[in-house]
N, C-alpha and C positions, 0 to 999 in steps of 0.2 A: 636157400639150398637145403637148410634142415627139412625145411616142408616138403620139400620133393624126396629129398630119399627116404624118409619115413621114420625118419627120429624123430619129430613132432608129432604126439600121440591123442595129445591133450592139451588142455590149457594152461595145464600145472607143467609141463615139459618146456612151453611157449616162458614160463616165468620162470623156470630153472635157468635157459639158456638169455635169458632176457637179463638175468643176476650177473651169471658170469662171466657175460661180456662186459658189464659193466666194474666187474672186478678188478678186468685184464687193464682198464685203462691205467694209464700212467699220470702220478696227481703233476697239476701247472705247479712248475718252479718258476717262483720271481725272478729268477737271477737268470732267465733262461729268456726272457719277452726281451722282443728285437727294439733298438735304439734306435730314435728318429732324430735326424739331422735337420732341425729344425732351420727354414732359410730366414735372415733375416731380411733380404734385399728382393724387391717381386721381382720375378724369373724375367727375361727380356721378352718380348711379344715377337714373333715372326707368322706373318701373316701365313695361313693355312697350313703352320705346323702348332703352333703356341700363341694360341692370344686369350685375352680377358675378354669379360663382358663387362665393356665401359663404355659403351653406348658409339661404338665406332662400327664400322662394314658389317653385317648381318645381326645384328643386336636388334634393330628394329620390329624382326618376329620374337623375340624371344620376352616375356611380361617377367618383371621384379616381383619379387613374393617376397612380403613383409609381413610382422606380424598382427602388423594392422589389416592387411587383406589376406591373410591365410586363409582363411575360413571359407569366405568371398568367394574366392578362386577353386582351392582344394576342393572345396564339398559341392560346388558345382553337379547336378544330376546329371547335365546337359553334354559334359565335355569330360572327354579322358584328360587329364593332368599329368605330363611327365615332370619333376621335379626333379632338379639339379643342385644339391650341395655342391658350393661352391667356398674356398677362400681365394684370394690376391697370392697369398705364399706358397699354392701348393703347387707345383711343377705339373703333376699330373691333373689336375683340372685345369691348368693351361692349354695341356693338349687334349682333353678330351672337349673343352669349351667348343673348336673349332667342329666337331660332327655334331655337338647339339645344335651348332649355330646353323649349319646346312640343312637337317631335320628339319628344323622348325623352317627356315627360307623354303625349305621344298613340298612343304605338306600349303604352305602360303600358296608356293607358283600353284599347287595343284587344285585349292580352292576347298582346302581341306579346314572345315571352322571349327569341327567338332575336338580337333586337338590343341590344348595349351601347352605349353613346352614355359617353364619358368624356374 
């Protein structure tokens, strides 16, 4: 917006304003970063809202990336790669497990090779 209305004049204008916003920030307090409830017990599975990938119903498309085939896999020229961080204790890759699981099944039904989902 600066650029449009014409208080950008220069390049030295461009670093004035480029300072002072970085001035305006506000420094990270530690005692301010939010608390994780870590779970101890893996979240219950319910089919098509919360499940794992342990080799049950639609797991079949989906390839294990280890760090013995990272490389293998990842740097592939041939094939887009979507990769999926994943643990067993996290609620939310429970639920999100269930739409990489369909992705990956439906890019299969479509005959779609050039994508790896792992």
């Amino acid at each position: 917006s600066a650029f449009l209305s014409g208080s950008l004049r220069s390049p030295k204008d461009g670093l004035e304003l480029a300072q002072k916003a970085l001035k305006s920030i506000t420094p990270l307090n530690m005692k301010n970063l939010p608390k994780r409830n870590y779970l101890l017990d893996i979240p219950k599975t319910t089919t098509g809202i919360s499940e794992q990938f342990d080799g049950q119903l639609g797991d079949e498309y989906i390839v294990s990336i280890t760090t013995e085939n990272f490389y293998e896999i990842a740097y592939d020229d041939d094939k887009d790669v979507v990769i999926v961080f994943y643990t067993l204790h996290c609620e939310s890759c429970n639920h999100l497990a269930v739409y990489y699981k369909r992705m990956a099944q439906r890019f299969h039904e479509l005959n779609i090779e050039s994508l790896v989902i792992g």
